[in-house]
N, CA, C and O atoms as CSV, one atom per row, in Angstrom:
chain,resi,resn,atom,element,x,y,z
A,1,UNK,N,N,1.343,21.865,-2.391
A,1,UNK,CA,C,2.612,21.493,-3.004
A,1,UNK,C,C,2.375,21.285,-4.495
A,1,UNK,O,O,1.602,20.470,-4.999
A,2,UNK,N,N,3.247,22.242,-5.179
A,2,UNK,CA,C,3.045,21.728,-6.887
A,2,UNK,C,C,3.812,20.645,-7.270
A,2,UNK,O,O,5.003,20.546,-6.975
A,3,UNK,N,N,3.127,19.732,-7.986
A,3,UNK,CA,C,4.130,18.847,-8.467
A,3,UNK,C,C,3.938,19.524,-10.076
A,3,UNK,O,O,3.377,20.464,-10.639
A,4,UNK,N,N,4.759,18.424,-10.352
A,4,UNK,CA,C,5.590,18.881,-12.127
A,4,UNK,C,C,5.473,17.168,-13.104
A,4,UNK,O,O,5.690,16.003,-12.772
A,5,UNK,N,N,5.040,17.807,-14.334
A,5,UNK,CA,C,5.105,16.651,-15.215
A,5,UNK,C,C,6.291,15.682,-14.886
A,5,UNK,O,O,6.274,14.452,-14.858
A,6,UNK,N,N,7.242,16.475,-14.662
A,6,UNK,CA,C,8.265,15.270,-14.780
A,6,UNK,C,C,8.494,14.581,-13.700
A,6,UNK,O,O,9.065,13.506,-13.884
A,7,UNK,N,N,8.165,14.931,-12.373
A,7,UNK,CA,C,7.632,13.975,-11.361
A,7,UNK,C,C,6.782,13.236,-11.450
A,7,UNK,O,O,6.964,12.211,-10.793
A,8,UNK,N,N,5.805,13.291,-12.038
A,8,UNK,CA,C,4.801,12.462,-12.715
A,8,UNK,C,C,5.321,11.138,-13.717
A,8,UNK,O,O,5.094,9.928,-13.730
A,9,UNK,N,N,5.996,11.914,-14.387
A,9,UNK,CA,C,6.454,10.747,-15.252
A,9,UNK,C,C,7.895,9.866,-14.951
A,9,UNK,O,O,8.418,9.004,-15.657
A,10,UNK,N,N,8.333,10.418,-13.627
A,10,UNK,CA,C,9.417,9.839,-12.894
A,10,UNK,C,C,8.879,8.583,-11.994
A,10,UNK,O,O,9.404,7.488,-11.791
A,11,UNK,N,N,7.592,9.156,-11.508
A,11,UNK,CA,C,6.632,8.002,-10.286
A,11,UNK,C,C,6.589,7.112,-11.669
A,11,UNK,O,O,7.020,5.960,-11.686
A,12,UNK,N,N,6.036,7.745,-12.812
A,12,UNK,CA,C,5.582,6.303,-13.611
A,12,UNK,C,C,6.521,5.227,-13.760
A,12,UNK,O,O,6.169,4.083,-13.472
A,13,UNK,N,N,7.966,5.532,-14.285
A,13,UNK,CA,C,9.172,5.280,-14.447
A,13,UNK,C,C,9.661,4.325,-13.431
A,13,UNK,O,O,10.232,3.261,-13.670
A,14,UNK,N,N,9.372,4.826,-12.250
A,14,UNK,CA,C,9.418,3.990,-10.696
A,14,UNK,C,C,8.809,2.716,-10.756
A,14,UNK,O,O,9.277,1.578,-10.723
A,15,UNK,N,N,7.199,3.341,-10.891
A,15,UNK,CA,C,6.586,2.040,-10.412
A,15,UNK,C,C,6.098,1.544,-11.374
A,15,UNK,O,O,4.906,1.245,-11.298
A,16,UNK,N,N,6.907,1.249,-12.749
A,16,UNK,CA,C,7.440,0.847,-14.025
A,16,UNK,C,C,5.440,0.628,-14.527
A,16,UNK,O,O,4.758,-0.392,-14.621
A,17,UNK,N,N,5.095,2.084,-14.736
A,17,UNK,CA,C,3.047,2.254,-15.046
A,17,UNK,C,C,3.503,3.186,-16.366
A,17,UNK,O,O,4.314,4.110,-16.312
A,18,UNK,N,N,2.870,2.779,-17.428
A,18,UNK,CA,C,2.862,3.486,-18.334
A,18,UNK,C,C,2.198,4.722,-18.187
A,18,UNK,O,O,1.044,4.472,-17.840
A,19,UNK,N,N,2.385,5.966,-18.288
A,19,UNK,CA,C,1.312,6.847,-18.070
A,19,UNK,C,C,1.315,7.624,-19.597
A,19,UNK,O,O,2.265,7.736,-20.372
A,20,UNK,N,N,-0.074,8.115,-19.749
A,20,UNK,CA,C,0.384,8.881,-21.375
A,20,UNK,C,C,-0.079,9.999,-21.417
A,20,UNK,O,O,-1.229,9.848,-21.004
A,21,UNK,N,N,0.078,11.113,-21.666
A,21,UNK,CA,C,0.125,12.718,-21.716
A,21,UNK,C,C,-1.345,12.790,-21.400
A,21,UNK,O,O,-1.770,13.621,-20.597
A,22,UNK,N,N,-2.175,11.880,-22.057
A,22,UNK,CA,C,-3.306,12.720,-21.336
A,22,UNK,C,C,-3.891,12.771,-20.130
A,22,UNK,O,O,-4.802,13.503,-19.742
A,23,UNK,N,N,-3.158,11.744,-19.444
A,23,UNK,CA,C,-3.478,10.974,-18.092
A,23,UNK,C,C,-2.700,12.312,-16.938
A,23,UNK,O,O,-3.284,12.935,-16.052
A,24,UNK,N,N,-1.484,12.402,-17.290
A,24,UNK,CA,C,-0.556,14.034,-16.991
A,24,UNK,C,C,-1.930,14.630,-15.589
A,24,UNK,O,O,-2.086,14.302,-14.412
A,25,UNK,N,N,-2.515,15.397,-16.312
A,25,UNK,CA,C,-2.946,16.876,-16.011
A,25,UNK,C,C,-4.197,16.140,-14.392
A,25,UNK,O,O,-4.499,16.717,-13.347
A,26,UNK,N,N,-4.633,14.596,-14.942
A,26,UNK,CA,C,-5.330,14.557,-13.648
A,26,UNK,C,C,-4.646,13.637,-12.690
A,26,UNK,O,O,-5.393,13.244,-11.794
A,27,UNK,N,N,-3.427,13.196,-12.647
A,27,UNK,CA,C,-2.433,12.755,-12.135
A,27,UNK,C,C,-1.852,13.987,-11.526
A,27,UNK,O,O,-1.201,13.661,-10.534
A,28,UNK,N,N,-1.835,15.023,-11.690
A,28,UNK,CA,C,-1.060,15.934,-11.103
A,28,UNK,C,C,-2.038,16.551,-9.971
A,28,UNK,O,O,-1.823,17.011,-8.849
A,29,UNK,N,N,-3.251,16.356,-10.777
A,29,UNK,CA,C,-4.169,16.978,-9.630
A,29,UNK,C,C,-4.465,16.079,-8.208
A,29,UNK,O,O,-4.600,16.499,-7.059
A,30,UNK,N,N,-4.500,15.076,-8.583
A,30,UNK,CA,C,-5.142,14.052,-7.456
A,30,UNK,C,C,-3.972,13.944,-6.869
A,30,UNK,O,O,-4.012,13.691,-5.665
A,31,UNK,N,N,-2.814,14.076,-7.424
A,31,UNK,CA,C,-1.231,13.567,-6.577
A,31,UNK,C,C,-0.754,15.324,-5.345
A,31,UNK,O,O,-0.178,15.354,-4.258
A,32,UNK,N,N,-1.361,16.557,-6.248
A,32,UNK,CA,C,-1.584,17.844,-5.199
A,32,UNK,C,C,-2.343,17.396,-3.930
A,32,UNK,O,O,-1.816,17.344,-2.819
A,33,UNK,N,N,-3.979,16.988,-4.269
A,33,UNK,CA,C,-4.686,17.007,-3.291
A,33,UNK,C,C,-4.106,16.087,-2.355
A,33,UNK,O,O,-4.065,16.421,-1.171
A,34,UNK,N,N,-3.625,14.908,-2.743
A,34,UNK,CA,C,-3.160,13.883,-1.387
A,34,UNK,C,C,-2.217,14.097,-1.016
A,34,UNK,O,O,-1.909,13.334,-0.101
A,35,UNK,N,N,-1.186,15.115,-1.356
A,35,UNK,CA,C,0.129,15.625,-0.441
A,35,UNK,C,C,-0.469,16.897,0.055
A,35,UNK,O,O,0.110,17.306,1.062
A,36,UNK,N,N,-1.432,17.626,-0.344
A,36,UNK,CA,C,-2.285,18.763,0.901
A,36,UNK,C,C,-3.017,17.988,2.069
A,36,UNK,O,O,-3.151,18.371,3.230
A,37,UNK,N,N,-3.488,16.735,1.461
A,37,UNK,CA,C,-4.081,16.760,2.718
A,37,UNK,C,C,-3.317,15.717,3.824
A,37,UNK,O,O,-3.768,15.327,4.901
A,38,UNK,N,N,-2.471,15.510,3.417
A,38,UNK,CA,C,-1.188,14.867,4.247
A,38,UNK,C,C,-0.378,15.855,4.873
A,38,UNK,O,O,0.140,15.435,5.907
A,39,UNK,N,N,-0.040,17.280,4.520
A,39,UNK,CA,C,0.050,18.281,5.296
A,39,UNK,C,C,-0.822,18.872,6.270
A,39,UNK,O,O,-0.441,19.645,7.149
A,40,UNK,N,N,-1.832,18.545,6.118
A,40,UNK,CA,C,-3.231,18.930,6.991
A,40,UNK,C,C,-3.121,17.813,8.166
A,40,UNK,O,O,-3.354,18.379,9.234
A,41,UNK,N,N,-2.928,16.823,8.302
A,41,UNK,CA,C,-2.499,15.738,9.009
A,41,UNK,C,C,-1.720,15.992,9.623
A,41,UNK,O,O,-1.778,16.144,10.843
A,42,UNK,N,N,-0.518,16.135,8.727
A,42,UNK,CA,C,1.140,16.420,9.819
A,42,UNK,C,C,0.806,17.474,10.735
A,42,UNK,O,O,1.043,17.308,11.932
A,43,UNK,N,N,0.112,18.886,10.183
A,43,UNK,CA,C,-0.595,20.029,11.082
A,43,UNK,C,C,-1.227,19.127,11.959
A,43,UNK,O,O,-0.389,18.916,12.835
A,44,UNK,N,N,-2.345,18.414,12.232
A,44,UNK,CA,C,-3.098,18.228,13.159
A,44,UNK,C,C,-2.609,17.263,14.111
A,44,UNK,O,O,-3.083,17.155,15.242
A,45,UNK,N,N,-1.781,16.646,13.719
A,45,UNK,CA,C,-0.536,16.066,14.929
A,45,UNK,C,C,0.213,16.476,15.077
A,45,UNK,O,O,1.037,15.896,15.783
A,46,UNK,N,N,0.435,17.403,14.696
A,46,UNK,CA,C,1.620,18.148,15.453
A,46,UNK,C,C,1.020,19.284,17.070
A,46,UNK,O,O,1.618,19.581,18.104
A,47,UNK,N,N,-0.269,19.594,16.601
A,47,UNK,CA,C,-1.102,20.163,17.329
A,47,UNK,C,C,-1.522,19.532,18.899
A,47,UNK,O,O,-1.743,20.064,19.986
A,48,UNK,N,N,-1.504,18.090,18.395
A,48,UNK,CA,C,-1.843,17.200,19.485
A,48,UNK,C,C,-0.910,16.193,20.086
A,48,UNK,O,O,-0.408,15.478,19.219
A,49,UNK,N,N,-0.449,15.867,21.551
A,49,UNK,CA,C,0.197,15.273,22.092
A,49,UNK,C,C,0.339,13.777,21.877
A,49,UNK,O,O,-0.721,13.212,21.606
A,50,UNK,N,N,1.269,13.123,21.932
A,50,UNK,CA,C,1.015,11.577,21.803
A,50,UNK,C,C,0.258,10.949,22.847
A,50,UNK,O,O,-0.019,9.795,22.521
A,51,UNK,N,N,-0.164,11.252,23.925
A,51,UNK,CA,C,-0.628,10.654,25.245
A,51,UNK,C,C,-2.504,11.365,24.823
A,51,UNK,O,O,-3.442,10.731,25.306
A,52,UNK,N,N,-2.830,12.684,23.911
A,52,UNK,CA,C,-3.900,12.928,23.699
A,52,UNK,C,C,-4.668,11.852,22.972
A,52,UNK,O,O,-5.839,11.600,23.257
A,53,UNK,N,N,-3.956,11.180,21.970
A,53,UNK,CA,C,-4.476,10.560,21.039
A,53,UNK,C,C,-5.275,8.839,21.151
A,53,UNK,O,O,-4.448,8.125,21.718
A,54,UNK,N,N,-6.250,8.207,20.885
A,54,UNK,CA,C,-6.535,7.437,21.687
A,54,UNK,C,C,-6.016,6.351,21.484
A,54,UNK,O,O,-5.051,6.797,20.864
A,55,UNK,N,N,-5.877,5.451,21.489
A,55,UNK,CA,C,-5.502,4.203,21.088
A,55,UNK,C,C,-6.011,3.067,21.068
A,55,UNK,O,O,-6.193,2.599,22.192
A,56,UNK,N,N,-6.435,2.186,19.891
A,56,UNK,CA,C,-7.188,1.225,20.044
A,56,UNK,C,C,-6.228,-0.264,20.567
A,56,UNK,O,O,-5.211,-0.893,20.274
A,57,UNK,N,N,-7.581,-0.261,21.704
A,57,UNK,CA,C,-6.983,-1.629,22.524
A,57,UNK,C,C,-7.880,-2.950,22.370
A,57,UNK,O,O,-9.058,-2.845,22.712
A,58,UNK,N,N,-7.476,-4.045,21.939
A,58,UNK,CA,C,-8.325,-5.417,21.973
A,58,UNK,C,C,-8.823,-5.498,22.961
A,58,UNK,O,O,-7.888,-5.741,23.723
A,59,UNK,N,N,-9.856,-5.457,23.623
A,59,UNK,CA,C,-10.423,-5.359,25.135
A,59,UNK,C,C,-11.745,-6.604,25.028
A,59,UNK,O,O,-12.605,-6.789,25.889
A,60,UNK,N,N,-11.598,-7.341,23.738
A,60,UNK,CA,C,-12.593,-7.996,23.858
A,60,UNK,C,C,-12.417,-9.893,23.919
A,60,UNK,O,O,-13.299,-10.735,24.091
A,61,UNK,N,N,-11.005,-10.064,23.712
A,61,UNK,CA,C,-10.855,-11.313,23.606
A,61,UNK,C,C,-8.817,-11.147,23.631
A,61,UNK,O,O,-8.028,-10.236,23.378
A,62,UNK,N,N,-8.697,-12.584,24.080
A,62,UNK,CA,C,-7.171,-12.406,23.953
A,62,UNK,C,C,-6.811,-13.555,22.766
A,62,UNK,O,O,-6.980,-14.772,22.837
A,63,UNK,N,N,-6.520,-13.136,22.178
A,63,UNK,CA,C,-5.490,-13.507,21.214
A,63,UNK,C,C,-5.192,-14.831,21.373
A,63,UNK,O,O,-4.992,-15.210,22.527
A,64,UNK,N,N,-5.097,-15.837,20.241
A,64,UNK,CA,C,-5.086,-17.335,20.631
A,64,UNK,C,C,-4.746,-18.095,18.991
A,64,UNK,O,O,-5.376,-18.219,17.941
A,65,UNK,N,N,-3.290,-18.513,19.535
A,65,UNK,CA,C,-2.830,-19.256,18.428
A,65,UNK,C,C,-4.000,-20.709,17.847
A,65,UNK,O,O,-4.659,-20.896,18.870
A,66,UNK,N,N,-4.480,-21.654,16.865
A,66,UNK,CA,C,-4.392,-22.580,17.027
A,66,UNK,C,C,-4.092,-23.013,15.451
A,66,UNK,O,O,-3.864,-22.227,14.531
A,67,UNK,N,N,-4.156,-24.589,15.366
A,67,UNK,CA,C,-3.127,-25.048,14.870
A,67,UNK,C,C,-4.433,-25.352,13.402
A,67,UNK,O,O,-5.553,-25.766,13.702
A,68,UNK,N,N,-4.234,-25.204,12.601
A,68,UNK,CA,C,-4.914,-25.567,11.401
A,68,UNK,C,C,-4.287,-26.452,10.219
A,68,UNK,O,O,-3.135,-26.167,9.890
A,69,UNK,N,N,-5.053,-27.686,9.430
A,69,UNK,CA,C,-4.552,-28.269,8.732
A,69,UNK,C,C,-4.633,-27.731,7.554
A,69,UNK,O,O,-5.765,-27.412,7.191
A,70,UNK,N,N,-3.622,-27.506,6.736
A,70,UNK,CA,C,-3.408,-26.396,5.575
A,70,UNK,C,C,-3.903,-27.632,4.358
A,70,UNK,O,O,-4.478,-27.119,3.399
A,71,UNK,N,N,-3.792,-28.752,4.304
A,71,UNK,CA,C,-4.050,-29.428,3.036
A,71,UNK,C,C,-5.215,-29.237,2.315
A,71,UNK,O,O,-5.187,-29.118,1.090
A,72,UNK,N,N,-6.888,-29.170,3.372
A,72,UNK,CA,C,-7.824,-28.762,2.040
A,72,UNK,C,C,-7.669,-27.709,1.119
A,72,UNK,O,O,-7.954,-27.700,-0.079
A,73,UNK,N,N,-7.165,-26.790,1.847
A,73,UNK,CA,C,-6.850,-25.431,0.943
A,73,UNK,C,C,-5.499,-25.685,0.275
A,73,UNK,O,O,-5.832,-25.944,-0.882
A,74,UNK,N,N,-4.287,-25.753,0.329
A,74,UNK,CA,C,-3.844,-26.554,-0.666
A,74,UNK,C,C,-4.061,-27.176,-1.936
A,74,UNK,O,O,-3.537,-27.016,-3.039
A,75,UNK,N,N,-5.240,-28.153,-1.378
A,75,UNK,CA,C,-5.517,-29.112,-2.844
A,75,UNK,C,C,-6.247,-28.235,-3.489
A,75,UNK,O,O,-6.649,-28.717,-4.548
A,76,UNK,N,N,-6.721,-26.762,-3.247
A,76,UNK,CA,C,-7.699,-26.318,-4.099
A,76,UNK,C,C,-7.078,-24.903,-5.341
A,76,UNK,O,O,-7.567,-24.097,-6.133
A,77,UNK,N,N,-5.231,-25.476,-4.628
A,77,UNK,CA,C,-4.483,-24.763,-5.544
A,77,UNK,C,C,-4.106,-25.343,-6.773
A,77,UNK,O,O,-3.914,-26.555,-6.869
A,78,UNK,N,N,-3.962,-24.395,-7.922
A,78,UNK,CA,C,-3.269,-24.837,-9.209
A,78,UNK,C,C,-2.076,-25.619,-8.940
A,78,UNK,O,O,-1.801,-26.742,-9.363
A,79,UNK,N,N,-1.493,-24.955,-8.272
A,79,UNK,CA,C,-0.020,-25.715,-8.213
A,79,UNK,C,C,0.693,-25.175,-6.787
A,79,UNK,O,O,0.659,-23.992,-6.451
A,80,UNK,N,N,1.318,-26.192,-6.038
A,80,UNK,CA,C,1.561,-26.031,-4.529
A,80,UNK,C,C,3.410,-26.897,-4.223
A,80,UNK,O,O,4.177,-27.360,-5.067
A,81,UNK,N,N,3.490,-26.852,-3.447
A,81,UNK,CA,C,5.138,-27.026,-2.904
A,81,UNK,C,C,4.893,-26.922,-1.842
A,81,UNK,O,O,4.376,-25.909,-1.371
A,82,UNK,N,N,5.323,-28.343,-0.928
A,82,UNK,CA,C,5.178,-28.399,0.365
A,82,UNK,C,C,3.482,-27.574,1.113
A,82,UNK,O,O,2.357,-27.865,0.707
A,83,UNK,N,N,3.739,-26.722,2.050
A,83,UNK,CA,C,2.536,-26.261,2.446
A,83,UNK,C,C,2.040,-24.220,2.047
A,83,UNK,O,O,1.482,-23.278,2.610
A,84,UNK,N,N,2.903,-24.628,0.395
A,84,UNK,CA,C,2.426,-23.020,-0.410
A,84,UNK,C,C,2.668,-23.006,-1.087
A,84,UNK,O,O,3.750,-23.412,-1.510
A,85,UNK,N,N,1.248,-22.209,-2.010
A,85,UNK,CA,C,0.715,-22.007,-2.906
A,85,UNK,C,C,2.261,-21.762,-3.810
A,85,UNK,O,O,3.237,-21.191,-3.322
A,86,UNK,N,N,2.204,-22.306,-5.137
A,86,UNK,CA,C,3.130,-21.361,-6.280
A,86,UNK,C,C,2.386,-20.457,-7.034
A,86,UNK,O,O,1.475,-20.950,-7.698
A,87,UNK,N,N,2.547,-19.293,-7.090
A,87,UNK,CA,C,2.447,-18.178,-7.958
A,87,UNK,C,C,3.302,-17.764,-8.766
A,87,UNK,O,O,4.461,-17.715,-8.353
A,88,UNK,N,N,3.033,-17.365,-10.075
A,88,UNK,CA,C,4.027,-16.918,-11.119
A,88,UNK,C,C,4.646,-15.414,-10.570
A,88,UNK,O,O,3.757,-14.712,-10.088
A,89,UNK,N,N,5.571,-14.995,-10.561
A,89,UNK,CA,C,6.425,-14.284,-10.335
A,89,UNK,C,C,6.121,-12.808,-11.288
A,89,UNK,O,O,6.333,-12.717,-12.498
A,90,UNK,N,N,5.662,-11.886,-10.537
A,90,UNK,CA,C,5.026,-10.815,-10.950
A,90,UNK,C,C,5.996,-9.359,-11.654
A,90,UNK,O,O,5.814,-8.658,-12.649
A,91,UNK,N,N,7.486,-9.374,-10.130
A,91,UNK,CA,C,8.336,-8.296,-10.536
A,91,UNK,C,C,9.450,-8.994,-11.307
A,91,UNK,O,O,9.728,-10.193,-11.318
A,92,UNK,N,N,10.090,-7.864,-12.023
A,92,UNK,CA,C,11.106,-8.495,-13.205
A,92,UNK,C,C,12.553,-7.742,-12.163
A,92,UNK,O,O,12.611,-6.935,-11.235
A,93,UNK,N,N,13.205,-8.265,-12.677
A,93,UNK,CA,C,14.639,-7.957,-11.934
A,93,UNK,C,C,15.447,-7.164,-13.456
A,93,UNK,O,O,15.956,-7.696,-14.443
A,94,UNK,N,N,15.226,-5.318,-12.980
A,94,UNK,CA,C,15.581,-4.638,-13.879
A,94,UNK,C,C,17.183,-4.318,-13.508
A,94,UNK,O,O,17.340,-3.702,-12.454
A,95,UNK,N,N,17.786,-4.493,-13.884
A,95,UNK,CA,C,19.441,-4.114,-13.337
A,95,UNK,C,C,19.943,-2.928,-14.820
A,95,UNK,O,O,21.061,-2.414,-14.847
């Protein structure tokens, strides 16, 4: 699948990443190879049945809630609210 500069600089646009012309040419390449070989995939399941394929099963232990006291880890936060962590707020609200 060919992609095109301006898909390139549309993903950047998206996932708001500066990209700069020279970055272009191996962005286009590495973004070919991982939609070929994601077609190579869709081919090789399509080839094979859902009941062929194996499936991983926990066969070694069952699963078991228990109850943990969250405060040491807590106190070893900068700054906390009730029982979580505050983090500064990463995405901007582009409207």
């Amino acid at each position: 699948m060919k992609i095109t500069k301006e898909e390139v600089l549309k993903l950047g646009q998206i996932s708001m990443i500066h990209i700069s012309d020279s970055e272009i040419p191996s962005l286009i390449e590495r973004l070919e190879s991982l939609l070929n070989y994601v077609c190579c995939l869709k081919e090789l399941s399509s080839q094979r049945s859902l009941k062929e394929m194996p499936h991983n099963i926990n066969t070694l232990r069952e699963d078991s809630v228990q109850q943990v006291n969250p405060t040491p880890i807590i106190k070893l936060a900068p700054e906390s609210e009730s029982n979580y962590f505050v983090v500064p707020a990463i995405l901007k609200d582009h409207k």
